[in-house]
Every structure is written in C-alpha cells, then in structure tokens.
TIVO-2410 file (N, C-alpha, C; in nm, 3 decimals):
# residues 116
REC num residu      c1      c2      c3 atome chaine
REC   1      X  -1.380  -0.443  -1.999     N      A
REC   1      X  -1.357  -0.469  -1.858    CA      A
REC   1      X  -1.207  -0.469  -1.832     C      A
REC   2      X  -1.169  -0.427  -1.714     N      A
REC   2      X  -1.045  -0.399  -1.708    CA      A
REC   2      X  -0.990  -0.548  -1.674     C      A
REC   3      X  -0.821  -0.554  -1.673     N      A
REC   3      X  -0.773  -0.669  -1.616    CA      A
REC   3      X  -0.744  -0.685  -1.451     C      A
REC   4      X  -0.790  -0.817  -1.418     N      A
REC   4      X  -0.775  -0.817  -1.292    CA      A
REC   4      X  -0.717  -0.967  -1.287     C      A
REC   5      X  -0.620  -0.937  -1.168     N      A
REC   5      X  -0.522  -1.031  -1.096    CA      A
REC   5      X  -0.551  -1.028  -0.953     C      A
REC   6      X  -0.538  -1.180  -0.942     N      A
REC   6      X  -0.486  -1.230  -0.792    CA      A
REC   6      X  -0.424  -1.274  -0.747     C      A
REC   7      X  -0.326  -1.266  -0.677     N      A
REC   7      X  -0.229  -1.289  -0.615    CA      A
REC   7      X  -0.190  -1.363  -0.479     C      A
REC   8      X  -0.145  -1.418  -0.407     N      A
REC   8      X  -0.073  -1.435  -0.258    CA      A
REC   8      X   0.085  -1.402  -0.292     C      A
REC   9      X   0.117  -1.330  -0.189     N      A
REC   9      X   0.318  -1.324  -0.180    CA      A
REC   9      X   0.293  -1.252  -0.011     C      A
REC  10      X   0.447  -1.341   0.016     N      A
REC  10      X   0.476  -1.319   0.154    CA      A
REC  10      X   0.504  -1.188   0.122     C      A
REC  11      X   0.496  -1.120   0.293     N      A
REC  11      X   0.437  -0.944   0.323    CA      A
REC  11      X   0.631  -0.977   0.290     C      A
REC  12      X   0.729  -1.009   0.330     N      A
REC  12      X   0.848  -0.993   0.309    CA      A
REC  12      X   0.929  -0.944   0.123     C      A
REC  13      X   0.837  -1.013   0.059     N      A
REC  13      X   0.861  -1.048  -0.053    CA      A
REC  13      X   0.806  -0.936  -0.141     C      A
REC  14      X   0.672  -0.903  -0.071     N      A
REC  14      X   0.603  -0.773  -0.134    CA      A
REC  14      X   0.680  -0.627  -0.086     C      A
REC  15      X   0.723  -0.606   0.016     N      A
REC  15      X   0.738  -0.508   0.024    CA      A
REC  15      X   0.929  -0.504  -0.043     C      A
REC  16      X   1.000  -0.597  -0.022     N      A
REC  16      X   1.131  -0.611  -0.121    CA      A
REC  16      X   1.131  -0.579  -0.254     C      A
REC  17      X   0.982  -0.611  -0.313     N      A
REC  17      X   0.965  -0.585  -0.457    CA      A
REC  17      X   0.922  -0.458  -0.534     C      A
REC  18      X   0.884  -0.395  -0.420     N      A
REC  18      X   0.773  -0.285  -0.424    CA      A
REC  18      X   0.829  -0.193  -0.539     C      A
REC  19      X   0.939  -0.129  -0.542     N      A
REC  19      X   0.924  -0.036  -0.638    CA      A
REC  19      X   0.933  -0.130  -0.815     C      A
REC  20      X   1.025  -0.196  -0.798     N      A
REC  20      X   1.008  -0.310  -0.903    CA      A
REC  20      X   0.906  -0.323  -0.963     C      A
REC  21      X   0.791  -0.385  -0.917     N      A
REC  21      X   0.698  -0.398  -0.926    CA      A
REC  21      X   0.560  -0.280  -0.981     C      A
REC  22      X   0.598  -0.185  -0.934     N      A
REC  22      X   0.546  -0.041  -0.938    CA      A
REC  22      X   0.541   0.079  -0.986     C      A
REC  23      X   0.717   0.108  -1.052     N      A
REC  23      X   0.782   0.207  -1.068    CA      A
REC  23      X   0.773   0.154  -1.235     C      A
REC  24      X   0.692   0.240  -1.305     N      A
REC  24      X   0.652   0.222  -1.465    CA      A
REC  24      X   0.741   0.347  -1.520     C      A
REC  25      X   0.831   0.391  -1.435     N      A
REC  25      X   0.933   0.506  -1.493    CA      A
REC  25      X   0.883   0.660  -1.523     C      A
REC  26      X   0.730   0.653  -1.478     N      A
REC  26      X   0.622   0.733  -1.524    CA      A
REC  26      X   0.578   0.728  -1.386     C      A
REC  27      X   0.605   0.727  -1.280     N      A
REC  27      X   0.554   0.775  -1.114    CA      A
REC  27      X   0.524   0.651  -1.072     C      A
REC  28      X   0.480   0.626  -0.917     N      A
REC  28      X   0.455   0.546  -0.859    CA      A
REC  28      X   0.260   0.571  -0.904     C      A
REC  29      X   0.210   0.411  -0.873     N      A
REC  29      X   0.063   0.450  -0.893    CA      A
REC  29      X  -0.022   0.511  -0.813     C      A
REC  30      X  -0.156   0.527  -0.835     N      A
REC  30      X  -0.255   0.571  -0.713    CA      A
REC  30      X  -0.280   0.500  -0.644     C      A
REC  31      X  -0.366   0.444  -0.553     N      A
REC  31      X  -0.436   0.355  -0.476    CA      A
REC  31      X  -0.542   0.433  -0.390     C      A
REC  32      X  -0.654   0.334  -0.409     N      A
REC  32      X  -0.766   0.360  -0.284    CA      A
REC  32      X  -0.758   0.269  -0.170     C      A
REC  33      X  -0.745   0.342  -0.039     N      A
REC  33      X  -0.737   0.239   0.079    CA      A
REC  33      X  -0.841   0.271   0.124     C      A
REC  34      X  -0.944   0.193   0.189     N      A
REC  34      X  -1.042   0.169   0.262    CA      A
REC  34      X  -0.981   0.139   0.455     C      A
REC  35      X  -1.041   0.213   0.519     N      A
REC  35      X  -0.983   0.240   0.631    CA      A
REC  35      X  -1.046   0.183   0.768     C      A
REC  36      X  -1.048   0.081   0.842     N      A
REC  36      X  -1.099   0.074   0.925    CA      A
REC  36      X  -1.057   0.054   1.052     C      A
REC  37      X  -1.110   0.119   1.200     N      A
REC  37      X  -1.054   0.114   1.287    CA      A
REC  37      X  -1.158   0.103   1.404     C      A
REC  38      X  -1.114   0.031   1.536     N      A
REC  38      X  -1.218   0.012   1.625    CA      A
REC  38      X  -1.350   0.013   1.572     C      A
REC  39      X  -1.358  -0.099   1.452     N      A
REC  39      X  -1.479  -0.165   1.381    CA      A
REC  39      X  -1.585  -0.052   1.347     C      A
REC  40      X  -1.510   0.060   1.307     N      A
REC  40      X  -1.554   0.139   1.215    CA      A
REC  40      X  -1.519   0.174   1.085     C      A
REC  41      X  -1.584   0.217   0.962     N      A
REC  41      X  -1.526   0.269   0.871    CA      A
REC  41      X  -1.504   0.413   0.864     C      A
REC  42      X  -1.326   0.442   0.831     N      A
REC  42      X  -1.276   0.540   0.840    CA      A
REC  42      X  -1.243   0.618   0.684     C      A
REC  43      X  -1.354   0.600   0.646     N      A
REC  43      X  -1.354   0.701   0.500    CA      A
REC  43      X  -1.243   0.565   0.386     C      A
REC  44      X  -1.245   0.646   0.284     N      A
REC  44      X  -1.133   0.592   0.144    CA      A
REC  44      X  -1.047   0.690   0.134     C      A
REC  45      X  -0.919   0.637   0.133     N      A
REC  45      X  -0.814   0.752   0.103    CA      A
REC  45      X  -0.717   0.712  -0.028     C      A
REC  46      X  -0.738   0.832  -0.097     N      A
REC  46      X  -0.709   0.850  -0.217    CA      A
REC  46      X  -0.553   0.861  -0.182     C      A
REC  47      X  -0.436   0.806  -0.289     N      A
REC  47      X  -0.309   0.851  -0.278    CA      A
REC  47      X  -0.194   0.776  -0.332     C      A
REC  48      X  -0.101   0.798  -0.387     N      A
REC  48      X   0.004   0.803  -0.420    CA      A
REC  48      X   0.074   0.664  -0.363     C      A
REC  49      X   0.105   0.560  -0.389     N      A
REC  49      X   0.235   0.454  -0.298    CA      A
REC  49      X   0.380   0.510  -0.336     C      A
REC  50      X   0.441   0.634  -0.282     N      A
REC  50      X   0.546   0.667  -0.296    CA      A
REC  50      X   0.651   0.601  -0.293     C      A
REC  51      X   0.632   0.467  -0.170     N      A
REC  51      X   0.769   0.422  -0.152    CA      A
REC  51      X   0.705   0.289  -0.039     C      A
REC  52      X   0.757   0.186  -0.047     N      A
REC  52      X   0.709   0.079   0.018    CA      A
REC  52      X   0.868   0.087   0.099     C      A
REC  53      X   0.869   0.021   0.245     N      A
REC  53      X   0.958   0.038   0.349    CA      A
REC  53      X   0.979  -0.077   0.484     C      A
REC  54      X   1.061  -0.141   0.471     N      A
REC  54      X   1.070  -0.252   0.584    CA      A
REC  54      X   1.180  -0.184   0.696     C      A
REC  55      X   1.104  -0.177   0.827     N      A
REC  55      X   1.196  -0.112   0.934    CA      A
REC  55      X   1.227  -0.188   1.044     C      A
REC  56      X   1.374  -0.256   1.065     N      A
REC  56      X   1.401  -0.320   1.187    CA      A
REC  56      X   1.315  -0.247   1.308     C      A
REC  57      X   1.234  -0.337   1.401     N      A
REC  57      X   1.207  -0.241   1.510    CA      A
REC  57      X   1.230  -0.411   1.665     C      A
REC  58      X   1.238  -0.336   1.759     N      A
REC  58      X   1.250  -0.411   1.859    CA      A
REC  58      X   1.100  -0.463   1.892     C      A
REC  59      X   1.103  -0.626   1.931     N      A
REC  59      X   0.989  -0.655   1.959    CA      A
REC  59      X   1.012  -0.727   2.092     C      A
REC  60      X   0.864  -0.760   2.095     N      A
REC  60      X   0.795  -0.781   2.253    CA      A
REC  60      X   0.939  -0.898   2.283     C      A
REC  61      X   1.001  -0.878   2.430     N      A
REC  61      X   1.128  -0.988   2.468    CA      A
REC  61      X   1.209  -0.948   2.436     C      A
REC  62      X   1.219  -0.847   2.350     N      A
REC  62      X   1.362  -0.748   2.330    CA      A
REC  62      X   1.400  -0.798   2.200     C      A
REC  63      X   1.319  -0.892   2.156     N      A
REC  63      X   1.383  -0.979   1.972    CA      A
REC  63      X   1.364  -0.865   1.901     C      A
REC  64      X   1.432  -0.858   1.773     N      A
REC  64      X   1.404  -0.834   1.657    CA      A
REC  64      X   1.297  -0.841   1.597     C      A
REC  65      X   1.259  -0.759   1.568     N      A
REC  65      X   1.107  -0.769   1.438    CA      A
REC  65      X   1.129  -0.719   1.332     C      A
REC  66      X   1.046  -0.696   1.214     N      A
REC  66      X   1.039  -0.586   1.088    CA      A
REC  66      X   0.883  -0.497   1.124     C      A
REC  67      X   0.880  -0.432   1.079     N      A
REC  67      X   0.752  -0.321   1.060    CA      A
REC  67      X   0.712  -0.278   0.913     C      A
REC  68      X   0.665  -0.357   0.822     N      A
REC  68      X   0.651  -0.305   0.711    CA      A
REC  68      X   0.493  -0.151   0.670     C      A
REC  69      X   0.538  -0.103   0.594     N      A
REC  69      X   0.484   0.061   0.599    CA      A
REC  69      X   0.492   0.067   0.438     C      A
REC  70      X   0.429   0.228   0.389     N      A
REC  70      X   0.449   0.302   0.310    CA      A
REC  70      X   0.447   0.423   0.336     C      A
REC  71      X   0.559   0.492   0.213     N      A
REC  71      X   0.518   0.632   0.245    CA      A
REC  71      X   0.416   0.679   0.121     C      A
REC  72      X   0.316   0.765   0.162     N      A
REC  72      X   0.231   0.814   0.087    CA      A
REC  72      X   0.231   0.999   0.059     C      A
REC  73      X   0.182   1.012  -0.093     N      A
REC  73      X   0.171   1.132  -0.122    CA      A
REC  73      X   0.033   1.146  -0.180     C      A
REC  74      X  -0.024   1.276  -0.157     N      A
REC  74      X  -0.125   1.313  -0.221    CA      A
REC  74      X  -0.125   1.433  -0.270     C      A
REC  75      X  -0.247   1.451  -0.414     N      A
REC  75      X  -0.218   1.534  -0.501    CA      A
REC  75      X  -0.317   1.645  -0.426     C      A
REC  76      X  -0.361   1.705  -0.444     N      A
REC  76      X  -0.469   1.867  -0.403    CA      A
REC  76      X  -0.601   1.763  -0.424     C      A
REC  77      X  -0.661   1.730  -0.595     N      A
REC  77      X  -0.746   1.692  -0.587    CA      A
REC  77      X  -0.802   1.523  -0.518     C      A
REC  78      X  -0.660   1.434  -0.482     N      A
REC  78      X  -0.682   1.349  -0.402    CA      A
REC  78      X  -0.678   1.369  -0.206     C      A
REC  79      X  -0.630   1.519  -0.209     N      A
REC  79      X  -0.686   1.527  -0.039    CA      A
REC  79      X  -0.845   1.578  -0.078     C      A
REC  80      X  -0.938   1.595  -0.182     N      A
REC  80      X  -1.081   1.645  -0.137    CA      A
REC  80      X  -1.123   1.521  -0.119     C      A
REC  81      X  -1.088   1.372  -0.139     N      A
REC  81      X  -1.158   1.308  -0.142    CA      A
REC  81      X  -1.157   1.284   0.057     C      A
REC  82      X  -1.060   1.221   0.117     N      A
REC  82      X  -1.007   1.250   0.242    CA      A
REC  82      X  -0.864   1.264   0.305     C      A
REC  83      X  -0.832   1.374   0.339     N      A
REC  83      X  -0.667   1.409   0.328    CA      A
REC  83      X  -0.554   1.324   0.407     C      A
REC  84      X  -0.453   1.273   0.390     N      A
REC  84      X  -0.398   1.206   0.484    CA      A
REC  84      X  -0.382   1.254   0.632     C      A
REC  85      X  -0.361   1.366   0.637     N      A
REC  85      X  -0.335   1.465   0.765    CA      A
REC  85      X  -0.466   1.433   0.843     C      A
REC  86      X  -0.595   1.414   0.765     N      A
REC  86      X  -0.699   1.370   0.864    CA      A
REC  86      X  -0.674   1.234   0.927     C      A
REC  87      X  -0.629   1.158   0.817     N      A
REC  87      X  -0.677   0.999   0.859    CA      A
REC  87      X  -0.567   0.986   0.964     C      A
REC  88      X  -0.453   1.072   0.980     N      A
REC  88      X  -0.375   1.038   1.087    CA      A
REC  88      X  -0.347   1.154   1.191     C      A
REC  89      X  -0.430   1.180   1.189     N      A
REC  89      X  -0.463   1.324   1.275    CA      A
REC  89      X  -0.361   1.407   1.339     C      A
REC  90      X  -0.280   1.440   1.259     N      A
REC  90      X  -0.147   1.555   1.274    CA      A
REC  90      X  -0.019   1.507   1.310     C      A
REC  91      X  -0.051   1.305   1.291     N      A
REC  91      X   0.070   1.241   1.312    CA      A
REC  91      X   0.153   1.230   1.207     C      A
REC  92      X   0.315   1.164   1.232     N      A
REC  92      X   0.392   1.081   1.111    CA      A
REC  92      X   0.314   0.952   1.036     C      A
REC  93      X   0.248   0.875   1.167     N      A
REC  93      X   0.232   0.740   1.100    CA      A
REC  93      X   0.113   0.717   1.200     C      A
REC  94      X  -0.005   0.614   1.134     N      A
REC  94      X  -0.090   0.577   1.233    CA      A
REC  94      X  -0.080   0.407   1.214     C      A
REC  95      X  -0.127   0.314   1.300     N      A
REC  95      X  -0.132   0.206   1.308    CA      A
REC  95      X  -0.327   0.179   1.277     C      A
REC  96      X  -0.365   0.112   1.252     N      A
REC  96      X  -0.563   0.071   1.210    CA      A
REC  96      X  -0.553  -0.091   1.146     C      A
REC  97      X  -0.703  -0.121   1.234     N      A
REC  97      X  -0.697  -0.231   1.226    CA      A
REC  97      X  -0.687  -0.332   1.097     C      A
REC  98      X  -0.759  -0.253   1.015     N      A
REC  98      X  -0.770  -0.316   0.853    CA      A
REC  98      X  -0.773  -0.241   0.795     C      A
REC  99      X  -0.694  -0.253   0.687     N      A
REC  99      X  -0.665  -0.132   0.540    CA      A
REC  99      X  -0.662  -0.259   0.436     C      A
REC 100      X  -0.767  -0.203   0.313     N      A
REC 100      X  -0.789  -0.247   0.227    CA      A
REC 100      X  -0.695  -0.160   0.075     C      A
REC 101      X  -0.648  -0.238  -0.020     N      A
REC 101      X  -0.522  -0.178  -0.104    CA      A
REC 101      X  -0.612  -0.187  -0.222     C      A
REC 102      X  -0.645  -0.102  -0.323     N      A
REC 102      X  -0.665  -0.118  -0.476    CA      A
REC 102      X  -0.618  -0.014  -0.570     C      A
REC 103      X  -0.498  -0.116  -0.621     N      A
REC 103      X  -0.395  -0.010  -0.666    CA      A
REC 103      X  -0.386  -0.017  -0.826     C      A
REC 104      X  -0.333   0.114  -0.879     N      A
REC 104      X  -0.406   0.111  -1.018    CA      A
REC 104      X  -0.319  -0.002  -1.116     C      A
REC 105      X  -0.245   0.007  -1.076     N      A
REC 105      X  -0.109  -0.092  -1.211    CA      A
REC 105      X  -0.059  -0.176  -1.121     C      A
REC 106      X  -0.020  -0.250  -1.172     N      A
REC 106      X   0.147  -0.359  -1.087    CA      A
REC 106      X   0.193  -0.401  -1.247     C      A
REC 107      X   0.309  -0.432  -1.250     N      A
REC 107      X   0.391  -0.511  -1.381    CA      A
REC 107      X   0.424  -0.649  -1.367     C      A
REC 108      X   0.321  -0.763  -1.389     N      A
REC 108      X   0.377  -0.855  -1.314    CA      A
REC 108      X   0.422  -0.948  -1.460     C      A
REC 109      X   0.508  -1.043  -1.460     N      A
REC 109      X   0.530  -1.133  -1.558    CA      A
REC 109      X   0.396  -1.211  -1.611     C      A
REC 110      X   0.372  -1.186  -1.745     N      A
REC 110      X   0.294  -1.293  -1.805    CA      A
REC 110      X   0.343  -1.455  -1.789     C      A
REC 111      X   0.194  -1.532  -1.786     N      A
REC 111      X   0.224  -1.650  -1.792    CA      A
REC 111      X   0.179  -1.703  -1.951     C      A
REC 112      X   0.228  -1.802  -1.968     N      A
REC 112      X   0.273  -1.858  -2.100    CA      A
REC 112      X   0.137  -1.957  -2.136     C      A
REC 113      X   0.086  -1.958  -2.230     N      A
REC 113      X  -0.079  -1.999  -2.212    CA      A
REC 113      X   0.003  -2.137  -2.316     C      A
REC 114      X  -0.034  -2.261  -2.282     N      A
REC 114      X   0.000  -2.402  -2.302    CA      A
REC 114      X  -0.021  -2.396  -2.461     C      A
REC 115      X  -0.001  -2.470  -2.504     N      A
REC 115      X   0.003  -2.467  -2.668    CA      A
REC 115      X  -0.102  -2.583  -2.692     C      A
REC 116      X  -0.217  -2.606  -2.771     N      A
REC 116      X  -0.307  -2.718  -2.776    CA      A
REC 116      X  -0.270  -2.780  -2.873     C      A
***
C-alpha cells in the first residue's frame, strides 16, 4: 500500500513552498484534479504542477488581495484522458467552484518516532 499523508498549511504557506516541496530535480509531479462547477462534475484532469504562483490582484474596495494559481502542463497521453484546452475552453485561466488535488510525490520532513 502506498504512503499516505495528511496535512493542513495555510494556502499562503503552500503555495511559497511549492517548488520546494515538489521539485525532486527529476520534474515537477503529475496530479489528478477532479473538477467541479455549477454543481456539476467536470471530468478528471490529468497534468503536470509546473509551477505554483501567488499574484497581487486588486480587490473588492480597491484593497489589495493575492490570487493563488498554477501553471499546468500536459503530456499527449495525459490530454486523452481530458485536455486542458477543454476544461478551460480556449482560455488562459478558468476560475470553478471546487477542484480536488491528488498529487503523486511531495518531500516532506520525517517525523522522529519517540524512543520506548
């Protein structure tokens, strides 16, 4: 059975860490996102976390906000599964209500198992 982790970290903290965290010197990993929008499901999209990205953007009152994103790549045989160009239909970027992340690696620090 494979290893599995769970986690909480602020969205600030995750996306600061991202390649850190990711970058095994050997490519960024795959991930399956599960896609849903106006309480539908919008297929699984196979792909690449190229690059995790925090973007000053202006918010509601004229304040400051962040916009955190990724950029994604896909290989030939990860657009048959569903291509990005679909899921965002000939855009740069789409916004959806819930995206689900299962990504193949992270490197996180072992914890130190107590001594009996």
């Amino acid at each position: 059975r494979p290893f599995q982790l769970e986690a909480t970290q602020p969205t600030s903290e995750w996306f600061k860490n991202f390649t850190e965290l990711f970058d095994d010197e050997k490519g960024m990993p795959n991930a399956a996102l599960t896609i849903v929008h106006d309480d539908i499901s919008r297929d699984v999209v196979v792909s690449v976390f190229a690059e995790g990205y925090i973007k000053d953007t202006e918010g509601e009152g004229g304040g400051v906000g962040q916009t955190y994103g990724y950029k994604l790549e896909q290989s030939t045989s990860q657009e048959s599964v569903m291509s990005l160009e679909a899921l965002m239909d000939g855009g740069d970027s789409v916004t959806l209500d819930h995206c689900s992340m299962f990504i193949d690696q992270v490197r996180v620090p072992l914890c130190e198992q107590p001594q009996i």
